[in-house]
N, C-alpha and C positions, 0 to 999 in steps of 0.2 A: 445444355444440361448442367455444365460445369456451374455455370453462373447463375442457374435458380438455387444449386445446395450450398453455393459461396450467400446468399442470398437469404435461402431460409438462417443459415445460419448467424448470420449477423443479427437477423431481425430476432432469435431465439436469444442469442446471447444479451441485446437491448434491453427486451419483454427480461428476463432474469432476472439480469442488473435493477430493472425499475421496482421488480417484486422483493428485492434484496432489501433495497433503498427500503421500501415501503414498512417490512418487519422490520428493519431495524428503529424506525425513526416511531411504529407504532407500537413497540416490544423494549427496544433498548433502551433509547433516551430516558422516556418515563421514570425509568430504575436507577438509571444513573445522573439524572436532574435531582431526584429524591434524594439517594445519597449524597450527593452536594452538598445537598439544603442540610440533612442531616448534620453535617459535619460540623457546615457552617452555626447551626442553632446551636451545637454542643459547642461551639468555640465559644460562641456568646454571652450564654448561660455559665460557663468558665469565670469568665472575667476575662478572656482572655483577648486581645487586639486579634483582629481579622490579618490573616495574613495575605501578604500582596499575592497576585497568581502572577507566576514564574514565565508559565506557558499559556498564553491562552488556548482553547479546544479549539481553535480556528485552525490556529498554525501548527499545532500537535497533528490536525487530520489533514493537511498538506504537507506535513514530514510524512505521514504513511504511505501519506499517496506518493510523491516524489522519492522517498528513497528505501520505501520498506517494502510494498509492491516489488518492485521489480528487482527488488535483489533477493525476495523470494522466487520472481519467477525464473529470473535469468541465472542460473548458477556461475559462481565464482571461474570455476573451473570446466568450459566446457566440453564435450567428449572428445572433439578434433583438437587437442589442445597436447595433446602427447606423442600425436602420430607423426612420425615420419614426414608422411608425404607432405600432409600439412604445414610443417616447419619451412621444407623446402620450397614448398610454393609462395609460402608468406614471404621468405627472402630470398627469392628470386629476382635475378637485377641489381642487387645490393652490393656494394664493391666492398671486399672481405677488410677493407681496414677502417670499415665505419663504426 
């Protein structure tokens, strides 16, 4: 039992993920490739020299994903982080002049 809703649930979260994937690369990009280009024509049309790109969108969406994800998901502070018990347990064993 346990293991078919651990089950559905993964395959649910997958199917999401891929429909996520899907609007954004058939909704976002589009918009934000245009804008690009825009930018880049108005530079051009300027007179103006292209400017280097600082960050490429490669490694800008592998900073999201390695440090911007999970420090959304995971909070700074989490709730067993004040308790009592908690403190105790975590330094238990520890010899008091460490």
């Amino acid at each position: 039992m346990m293991r078919m809703l651990l089950l559905r649930g993964l395959l649910s979260g997958l199917v999401t993920g891929l429909l996520a994937l899907l609007f954004a690369r058939l909704f976002g990009e589009p918009s934000v490739q245009s804008a690009i280009d825009f930018e880049s024509a108005e530079e051009a049309a300027g007179g103006a020299a292209p400017m280097p790109e600082l960050v490429s969108r490669a490694v800008l969406g592998g900073y999201l994903t390695v440090f911007v994800v999970p420090f959304l998901k995971y909070p700074a502070n989490p709730p067993a982080v004040g308790s009592e018990d908690s403190i105790d347990h975590a330094y238990r064993g520890i010899p008091g002049w460490c």
